[in-house]
C-alpha positions as CSV (number, residue, x, y, z in Angstrom):
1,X,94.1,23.5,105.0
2,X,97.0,22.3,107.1
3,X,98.8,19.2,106.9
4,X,97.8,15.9,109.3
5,X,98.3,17.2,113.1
6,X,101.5,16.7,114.9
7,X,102.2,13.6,117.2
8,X,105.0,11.2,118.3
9,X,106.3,8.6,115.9
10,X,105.3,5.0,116.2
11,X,107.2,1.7,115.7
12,X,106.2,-0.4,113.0
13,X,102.9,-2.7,113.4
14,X,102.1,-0.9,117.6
15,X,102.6,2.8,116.6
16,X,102.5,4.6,119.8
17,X,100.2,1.9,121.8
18,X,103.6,0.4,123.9
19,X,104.2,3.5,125.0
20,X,100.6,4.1,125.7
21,X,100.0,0.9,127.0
22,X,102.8,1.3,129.4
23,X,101.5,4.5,131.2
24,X,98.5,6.3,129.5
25,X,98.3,9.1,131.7
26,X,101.6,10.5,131.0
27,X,101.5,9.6,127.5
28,X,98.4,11.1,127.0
29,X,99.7,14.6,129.0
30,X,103.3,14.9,127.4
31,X,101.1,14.7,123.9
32,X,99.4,17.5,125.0
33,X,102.0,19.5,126.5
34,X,104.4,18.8,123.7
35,X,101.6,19.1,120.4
36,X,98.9,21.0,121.1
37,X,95.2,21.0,120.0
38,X,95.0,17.9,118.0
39,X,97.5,15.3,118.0
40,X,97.9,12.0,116.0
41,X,99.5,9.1,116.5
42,X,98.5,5.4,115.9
43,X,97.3,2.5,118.2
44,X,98.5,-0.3,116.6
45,X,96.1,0.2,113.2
46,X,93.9,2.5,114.7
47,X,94.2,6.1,113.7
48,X,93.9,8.1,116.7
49,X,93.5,11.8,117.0
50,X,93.6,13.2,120.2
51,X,91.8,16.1,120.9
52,X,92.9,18.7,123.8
53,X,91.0,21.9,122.6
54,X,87.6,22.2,125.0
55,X,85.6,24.1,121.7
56,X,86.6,21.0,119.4
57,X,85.6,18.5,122.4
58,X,82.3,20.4,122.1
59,X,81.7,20.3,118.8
60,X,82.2,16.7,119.1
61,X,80.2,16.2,121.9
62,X,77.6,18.2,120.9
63,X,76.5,16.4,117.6
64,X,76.3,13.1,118.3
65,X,75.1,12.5,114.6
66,X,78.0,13.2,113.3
67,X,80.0,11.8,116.0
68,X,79.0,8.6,117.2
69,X,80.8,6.0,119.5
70,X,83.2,3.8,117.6
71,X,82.8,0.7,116.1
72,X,85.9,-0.4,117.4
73,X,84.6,-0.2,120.9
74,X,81.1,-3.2,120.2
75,X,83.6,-6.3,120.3
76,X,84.5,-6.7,123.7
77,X,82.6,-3.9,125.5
78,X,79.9,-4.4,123.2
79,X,79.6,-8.6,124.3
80,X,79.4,-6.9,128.3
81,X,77.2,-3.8,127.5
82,X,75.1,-5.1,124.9
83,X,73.0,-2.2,123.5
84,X,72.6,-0.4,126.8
85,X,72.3,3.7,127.1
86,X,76.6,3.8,127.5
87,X,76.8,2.1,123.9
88,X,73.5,1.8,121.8
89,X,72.6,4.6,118.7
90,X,70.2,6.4,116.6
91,X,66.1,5.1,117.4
92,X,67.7,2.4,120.2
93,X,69.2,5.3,121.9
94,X,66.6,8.0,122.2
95,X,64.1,5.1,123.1
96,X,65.8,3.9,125.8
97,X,66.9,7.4,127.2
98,X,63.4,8.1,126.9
99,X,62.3,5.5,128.7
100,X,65.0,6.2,131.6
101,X,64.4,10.1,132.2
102,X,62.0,9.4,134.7
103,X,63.9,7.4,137.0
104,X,66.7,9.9,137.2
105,X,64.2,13.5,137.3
106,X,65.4,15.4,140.1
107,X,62.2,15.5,142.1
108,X,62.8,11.3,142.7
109,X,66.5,11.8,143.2
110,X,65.2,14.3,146.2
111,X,63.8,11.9,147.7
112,X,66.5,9.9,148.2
113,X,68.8,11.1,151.0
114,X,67.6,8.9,153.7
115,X,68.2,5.4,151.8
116,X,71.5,6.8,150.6
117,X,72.4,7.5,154.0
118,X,71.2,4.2,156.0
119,X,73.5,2.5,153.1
120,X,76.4,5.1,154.5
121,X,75.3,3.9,158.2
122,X,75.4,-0.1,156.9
123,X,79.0,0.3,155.8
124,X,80.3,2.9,158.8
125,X,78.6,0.5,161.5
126,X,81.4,-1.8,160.7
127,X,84.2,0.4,160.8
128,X,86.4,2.0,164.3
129,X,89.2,3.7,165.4
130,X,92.5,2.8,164.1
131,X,91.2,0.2,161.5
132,X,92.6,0.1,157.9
133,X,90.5,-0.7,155.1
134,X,90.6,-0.8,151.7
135,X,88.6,2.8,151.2
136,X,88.3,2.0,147.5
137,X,86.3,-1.6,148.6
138,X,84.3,-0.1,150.8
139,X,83.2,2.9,148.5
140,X,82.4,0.3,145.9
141,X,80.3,-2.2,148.3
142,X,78.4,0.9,149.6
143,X,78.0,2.8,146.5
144,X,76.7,-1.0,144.2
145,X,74.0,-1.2,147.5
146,X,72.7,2.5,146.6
147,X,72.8,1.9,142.7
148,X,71.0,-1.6,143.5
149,X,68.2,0.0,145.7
150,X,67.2,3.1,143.7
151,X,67.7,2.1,140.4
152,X,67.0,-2.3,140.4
153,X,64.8,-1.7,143.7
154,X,66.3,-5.2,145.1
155,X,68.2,-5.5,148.4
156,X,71.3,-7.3,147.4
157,X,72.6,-9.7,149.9
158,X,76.3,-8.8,151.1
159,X,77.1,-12.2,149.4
160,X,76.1,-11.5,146.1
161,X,77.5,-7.8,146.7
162,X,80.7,-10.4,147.1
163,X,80.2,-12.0,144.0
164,X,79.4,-8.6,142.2
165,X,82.5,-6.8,143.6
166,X,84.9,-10.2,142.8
167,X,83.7,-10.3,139.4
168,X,85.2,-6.8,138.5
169,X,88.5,-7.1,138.5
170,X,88.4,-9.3,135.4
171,X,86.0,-7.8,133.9
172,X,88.2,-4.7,133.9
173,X,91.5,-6.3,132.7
174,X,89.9,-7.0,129.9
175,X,89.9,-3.4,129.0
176,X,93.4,-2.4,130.3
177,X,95.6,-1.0,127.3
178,X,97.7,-3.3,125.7
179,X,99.6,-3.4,122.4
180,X,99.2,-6.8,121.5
181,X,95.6,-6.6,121.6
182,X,96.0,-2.9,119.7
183,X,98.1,-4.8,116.9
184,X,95.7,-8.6,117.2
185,X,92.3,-9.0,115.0
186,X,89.4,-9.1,117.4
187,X,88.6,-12.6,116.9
188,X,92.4,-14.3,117.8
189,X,92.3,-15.7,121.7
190,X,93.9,-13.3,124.3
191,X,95.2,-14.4,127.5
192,X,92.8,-13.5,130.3
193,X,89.7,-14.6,127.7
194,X,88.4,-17.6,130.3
195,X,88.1,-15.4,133.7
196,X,86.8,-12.9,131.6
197,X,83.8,-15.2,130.2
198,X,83.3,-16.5,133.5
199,X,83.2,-13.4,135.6
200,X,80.8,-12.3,132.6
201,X,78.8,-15.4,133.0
202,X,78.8,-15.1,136.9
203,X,77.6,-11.3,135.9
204,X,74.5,-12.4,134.0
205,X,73.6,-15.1,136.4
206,X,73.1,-12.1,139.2
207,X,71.4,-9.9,136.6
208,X,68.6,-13.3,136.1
209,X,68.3,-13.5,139.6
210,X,67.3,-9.7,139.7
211,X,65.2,-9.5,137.3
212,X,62.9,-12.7,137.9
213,X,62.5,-11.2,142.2
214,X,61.1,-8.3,140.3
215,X,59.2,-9.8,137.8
216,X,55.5,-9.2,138.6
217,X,56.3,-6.8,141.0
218,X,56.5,-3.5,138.5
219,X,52.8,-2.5,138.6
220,X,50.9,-0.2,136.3
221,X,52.3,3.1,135.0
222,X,51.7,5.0,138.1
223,X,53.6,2.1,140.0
224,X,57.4,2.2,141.3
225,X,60.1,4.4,139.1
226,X,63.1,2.4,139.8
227,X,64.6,1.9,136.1
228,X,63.7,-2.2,136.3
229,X,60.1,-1.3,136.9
230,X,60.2,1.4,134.2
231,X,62.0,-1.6,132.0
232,X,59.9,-4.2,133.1
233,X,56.5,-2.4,132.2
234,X,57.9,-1.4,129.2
235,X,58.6,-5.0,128.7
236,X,54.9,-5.6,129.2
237,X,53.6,-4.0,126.2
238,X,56.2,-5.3,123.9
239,X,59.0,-2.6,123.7
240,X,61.7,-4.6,125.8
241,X,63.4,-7.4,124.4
242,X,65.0,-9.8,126.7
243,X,68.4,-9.3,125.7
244,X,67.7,-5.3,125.6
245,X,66.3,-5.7,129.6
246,X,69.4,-7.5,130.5
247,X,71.7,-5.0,128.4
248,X,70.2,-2.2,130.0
249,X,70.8,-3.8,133.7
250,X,74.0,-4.6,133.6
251,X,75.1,-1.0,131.8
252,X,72.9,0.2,135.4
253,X,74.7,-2.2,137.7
254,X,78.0,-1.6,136.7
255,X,78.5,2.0,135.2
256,X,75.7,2.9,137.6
257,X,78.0,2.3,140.7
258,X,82.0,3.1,139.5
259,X,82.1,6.6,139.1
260,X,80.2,7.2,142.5
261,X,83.3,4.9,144.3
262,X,86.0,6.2,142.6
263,X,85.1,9.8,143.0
264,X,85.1,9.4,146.7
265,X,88.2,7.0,146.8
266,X,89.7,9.4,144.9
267,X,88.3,12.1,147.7
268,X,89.6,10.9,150.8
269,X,93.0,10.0,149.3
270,X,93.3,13.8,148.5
271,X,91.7,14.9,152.0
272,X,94.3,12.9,153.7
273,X,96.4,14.9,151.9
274,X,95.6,18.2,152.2
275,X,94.6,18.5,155.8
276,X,93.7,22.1,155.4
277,X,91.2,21.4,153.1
278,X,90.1,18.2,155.0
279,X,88.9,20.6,158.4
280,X,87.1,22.7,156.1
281,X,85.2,19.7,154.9
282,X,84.5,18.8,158.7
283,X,83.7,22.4,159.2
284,X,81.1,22.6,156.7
285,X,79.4,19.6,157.9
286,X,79.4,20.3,161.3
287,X,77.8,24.2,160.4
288,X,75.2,22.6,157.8
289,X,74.0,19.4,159.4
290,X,75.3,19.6,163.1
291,X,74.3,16.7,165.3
292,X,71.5,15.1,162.7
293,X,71.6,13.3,159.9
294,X,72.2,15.1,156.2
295,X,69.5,15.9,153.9
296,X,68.8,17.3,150.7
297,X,68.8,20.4,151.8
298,X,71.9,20.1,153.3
299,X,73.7,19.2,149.7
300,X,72.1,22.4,148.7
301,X,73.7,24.1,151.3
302,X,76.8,22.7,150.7
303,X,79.7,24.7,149.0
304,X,83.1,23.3,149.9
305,X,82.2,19.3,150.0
306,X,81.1,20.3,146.3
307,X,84.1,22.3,145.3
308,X,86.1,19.1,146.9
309,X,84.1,16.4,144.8
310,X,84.6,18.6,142.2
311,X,88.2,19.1,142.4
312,X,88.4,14.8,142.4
313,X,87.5,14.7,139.7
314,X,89.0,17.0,138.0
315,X,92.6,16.0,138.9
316,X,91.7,12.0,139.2
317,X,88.7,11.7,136.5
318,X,87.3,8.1,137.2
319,X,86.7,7.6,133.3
320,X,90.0,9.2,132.0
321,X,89.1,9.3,128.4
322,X,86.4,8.8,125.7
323,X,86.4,8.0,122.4
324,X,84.3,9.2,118.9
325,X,84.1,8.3,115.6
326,X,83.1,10.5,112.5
327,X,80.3,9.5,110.5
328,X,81.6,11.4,107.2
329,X,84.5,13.6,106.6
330,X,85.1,16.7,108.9
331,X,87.5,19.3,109.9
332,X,88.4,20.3,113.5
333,X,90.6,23.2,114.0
334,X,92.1,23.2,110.4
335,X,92.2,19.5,110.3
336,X,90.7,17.0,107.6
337,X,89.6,14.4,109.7
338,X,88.7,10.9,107.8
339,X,85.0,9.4,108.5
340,X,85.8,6.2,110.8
341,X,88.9,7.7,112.7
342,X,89.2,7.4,116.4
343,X,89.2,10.4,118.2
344,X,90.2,10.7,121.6
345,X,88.5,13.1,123.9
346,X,90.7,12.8,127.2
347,X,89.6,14.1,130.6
348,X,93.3,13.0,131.9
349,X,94.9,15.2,129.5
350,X,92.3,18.2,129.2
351,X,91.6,18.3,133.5
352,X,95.4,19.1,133.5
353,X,96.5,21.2,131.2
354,X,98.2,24.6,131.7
355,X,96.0,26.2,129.2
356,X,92.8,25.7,130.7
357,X,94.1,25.5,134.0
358,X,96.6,27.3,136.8
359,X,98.7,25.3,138.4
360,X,96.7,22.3,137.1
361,X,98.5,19.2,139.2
362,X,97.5,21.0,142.8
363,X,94.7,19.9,144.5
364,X,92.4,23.7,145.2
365,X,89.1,23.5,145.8
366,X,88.8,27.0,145.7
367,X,89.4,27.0,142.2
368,X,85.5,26.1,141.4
369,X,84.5,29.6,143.0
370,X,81.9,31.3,140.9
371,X,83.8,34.1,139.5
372,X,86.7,31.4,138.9
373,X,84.8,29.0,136.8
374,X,83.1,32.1,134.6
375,X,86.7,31.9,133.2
376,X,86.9,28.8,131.7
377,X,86.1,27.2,128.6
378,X,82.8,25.0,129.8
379,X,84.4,22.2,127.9
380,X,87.8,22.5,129.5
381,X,85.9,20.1,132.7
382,X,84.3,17.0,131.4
383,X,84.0,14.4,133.8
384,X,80.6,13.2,132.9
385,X,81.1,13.9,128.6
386,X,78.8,16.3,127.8
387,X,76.1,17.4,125.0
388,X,73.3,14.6,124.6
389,X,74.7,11.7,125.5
390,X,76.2,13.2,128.7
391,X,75.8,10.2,132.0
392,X,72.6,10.0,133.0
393,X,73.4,9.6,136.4
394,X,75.7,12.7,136.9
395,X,73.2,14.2,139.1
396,X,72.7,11.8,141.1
397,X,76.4,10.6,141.5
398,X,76.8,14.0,142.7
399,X,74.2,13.7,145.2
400,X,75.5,10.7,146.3
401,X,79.1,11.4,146.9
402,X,78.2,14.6,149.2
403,X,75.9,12.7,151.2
404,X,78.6,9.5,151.3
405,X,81.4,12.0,152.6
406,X,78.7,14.2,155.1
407,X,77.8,11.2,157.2
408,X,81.6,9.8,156.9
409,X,83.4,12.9,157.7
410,X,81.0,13.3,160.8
411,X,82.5,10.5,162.7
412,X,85.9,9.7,160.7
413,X,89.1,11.1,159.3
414,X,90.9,8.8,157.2
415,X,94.5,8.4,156.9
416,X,96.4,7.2,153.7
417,X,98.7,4.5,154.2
418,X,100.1,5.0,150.6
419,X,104.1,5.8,150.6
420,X,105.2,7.8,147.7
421,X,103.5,8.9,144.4
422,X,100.2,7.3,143.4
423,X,99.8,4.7,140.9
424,X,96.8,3.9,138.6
425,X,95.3,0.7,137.1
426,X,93.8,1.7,133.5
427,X,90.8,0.2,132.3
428,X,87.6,1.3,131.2
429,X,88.4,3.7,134.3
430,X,90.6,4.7,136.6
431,X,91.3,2.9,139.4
432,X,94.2,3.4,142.0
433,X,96.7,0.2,141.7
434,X,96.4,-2.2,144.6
435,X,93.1,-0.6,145.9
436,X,93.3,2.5,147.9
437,X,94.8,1.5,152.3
438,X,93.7,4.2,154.7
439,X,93.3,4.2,158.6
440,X,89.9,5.3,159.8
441,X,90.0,7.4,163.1
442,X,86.9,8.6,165.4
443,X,86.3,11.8,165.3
């Protein structure tokens, strides 16, 4: 057996989390460039091993018996998410995925291409030539009315898609990397506590507001599939706690939403880009859907708008890195591993590396060609994890981003109006610092 894995050496009481705190992204890419396969290093008192290897980050992902999600994680993730699908275990787990399978089988997502696009139409209608918006706002109002509608069945007023969108921000400082909370026991005060219970708070108060409109309104068994009415009839015969409806709500309204926006922020940034790439988009659209409006069938038919969403998120992964914990002892590529370590699985790290990857830091959409994938550990692309617990909305996230950019791209290019080398806000995910500027032009 080998000795512990390789990794930078901490300072006393943070380890390595200043100088992960300070930029993750290239901490977590030099480890991998500079160690290899499994790397160690601690955050603050946390044990962390960072796994780069796409067959360990299988095995992991694979077997979520023996690798569950961390303890460490059900403080102040756990006091937003509750025991919702991204966090609950074991029997509340399976139940509740059970239960949500229905609302996310492919023959109802097919039928969703027309609401998705009259929410593309709502936010275009406002937009024309030579405006600049905030593309990373308007892919999160557009994208937390489509999550609202299929999934909660409600319309949300634009104000309390206001009061939604106001109440991220810190919400998700909460979560930003920082060695004093790395090196702090859960239960001391941390600055930013207050706007976070109140932004929480203001959270819940939606989420009551949801749930009593549809109250009532669920019907039997053959009635609406939206995931509240699933929820809310499973609430009727006594499997649905309160606190379990409202965990299971929020987890929807807010993970249900953020990938979707961030994958297509992150898309038009790189379109502006990479103008090449950009016509070909247009080109595509234009050949598939011409003059109408896009379909199902269209996403089908689509090839390069998926090999661009694709490519997004591969080089800007909205959630950047996940995290396991062993159950018992185990060994991952010659490693004793302790039961109750962290271990990393990072997206970031893996989506670039030169081993899985050539010339991993350029944007090529060709690179998810058939023949080109074939040659690539499965796990070496992981933007959704993987194995059982893999996002139950991938699919239609997917859906939803080709159909966002189809209408879009129909009527607008947009421009960046970001100088010089872009910058990224850490939290739970990745978000671009200071929102993402770009000038919309007509077509």
């Amino acid at each position: 057996m080998k000795a512990s894995p390789p990794g930078p050496r901490g300072e006393p009481l943070f380890g390595s989390s200043r100088k992960y705190a300070k930029d993750p992204f290239r901490f977590l890419s030099a480890c991998e460039r500079s160690y290899g396969d499994i790397v160690t290093f601690e955050l603050g008192s946390l044990q962390t091993y960072l796994l780069t290897n796409p067959a360990d980050i299988q095995t992991v992902l694979l077997d979520p018996d023996t690798y569950r999600k961390p303890a460490f994680q059900n403080d102040a993730l756990g006091d937003l998410l509750g025991e919702g699908l991204l966090l609950s275990e074991g029997e509340t787990w399976e139940k509740q995925r059970e239960l949500a399978n229905p609302a996310f089988a492919m023959g109802r997502l097919a039928n969703f291409a027309d609401r998705i696009v009259d929410h593309a139409d709502a936010m275009l209608a406002g937009w024309h030539d030579g405006r600049e918006v905030d593309v990373e706002r308007e892919m999160t109002t557009v994208t937390l009315d489509v999550i609202a509608d299929l999934m909660l069945g409600v319309d949300l007023d634009a104000n309390v898609v206001e009061t939604v969108r106001e109440s991220l921000d810190p919400l998700g400082s909460r979560f930003e990397p920082d060695p004093i909370s790395f090196a702090t026991p859960n239960w001391v005060p941390m600055p930013g506590d207050r706007e976070y219970n109140r932004a929480l708070a203001t959270l819940e108060g939606v989420i009551d507001d949801i749930v009593a409109e549809r109250r009532g309104s669920e019907g039997d068994d053959d009635g609406p599939m939206d995931m509240l009415s699933i929820l809310l009839r499973a609430q009727e015969r006594g499997e649905q706690s309160d606190q379990q409806l409202r965990d299971e709500v929020m987890t929807m309204l807010l993970a249900g939403h953020d990938t979707t926006a961030l994958t297509l922020t992150y898309t038009w940034y790189l379109l502006s880009e990479h103008p090449t790439a950009r016509e070909k988009v247009h080109e595509e659209i234009a050949d598939v859907v011409g003059d109408g409006r896009p379909t199902m069938d269209d996403v089908r038919e689509f090839e390069y708008v998926e090999w661009v969403v694709d490519e997004a998120m591969r080089l800007y992964p909205p959630v950047y890195t996940l995290f396991r914990e062993p159950t018992e002892d185990v060994q991952l590529s010659g490693y004793d591993i302790s039961e109750g370590s962290a271990l990393m699985l990072s997206q970031w790290a893996v989506h670039r590396s030169p081993r899985w990857w050539d010339d991993p830091d350029s944007f090529r959409p060709e690179r998810w060609q058939r023949e080109q994938t074939s040659e690539r550990p499965s796990f070496a692309y992981f933007p959704f994890g993987g194995g059982p617990r893999h996002c139950i909305g991938k699919h239609l996230a997917k859906l939803e981003a080709q159909l966002i950019i189809a209408r879009t791209a129909s009527q607008f290019e947009l421009e960046t109006n970001r100088p010089g080398r872009l910058e990224f806000r850490p939290s739970l995910t990745m978000h671009p610092k200071d929102g993402m500027p770009m000038t919309v032009h007509e077509r």
